[in-house]
N, C-alpha and C positions, 0 to 999 in steps of 0.2 A: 743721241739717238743712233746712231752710228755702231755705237759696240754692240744695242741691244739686235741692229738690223744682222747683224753680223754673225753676231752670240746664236740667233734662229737661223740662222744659214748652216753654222757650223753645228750645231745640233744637231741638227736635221739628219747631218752626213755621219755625225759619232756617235747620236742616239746615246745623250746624255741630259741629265737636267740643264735647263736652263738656268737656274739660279744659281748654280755652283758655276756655269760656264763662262756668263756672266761677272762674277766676282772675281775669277780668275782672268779674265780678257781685262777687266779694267784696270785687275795690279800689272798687267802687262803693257796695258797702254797701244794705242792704235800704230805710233811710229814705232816699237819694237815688232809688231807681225807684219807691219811692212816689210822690215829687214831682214826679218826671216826668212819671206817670202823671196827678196832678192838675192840673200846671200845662195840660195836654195837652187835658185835660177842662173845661178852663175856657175856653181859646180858640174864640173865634168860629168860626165854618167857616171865612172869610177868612181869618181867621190861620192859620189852619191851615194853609189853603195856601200862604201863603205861605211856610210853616216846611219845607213839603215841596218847594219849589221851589227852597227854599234851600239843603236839605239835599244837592240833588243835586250843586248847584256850588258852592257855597263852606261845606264847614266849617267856616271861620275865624268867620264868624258863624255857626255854633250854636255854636263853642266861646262865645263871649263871650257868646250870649243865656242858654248853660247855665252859664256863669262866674255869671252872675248868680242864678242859681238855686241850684247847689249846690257854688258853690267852684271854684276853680281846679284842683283835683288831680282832684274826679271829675267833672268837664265834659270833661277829657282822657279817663278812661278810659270815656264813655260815648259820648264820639267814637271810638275804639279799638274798641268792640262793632258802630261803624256801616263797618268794614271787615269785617264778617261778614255785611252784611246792611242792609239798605236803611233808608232810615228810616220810612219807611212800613209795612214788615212788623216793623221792631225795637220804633213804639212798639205796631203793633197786637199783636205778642207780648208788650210788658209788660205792656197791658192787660187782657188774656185771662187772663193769666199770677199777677197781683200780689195774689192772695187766697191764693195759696201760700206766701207770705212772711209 
């Protein structure tokens, strides 16, 4: 129940189906947007930005900077979540979001 309370939270903020966000949050798994959430929280402001400048145009590096975080399979599918929605509003929706999980 946990992903679905979560999945309507993060909705809500990215204004996307829930059935697709859903499907996606479950191949990711609640202890992967945990991590996210922290790795996220731990970044300098600069880093920060620079994650978000990267996000804009080269996914290929978040996949590998999120390979390194939480695996090969869910670095994919949380690139997958960032064609719903930006990276900037995706982690600021995890983070608003990840006391529901």
């Amino acid at each position: 129940m946990a992903i679905e309370e979560f999945a309507n939270c993060y909705g809500a903020r990215v204004e996307n189906t829930i059935d697709s966000i859903i499907d996606d949050l479950r191949n990711l798994g609640a202890d992967a947007i945990r991590r996210v959430v922290e790795w996220n929280r731990s970044l300098r402001d600069s880093d920060r930005a620079l994650v978000l400048a990267l996000a804009g145009i080269a996914s290929s590096v978040i996949i590998k900077i999120l390979e390194k975080l939480l695996g090969p399979t869910a670095a994919v599918c949380f690139v997958g979540l960032l064609g719903g929605a930006a990276w900037a509003l995706l982690i600021r929706s995890f983070a608003e979001c990840v006391d529901l999980l």
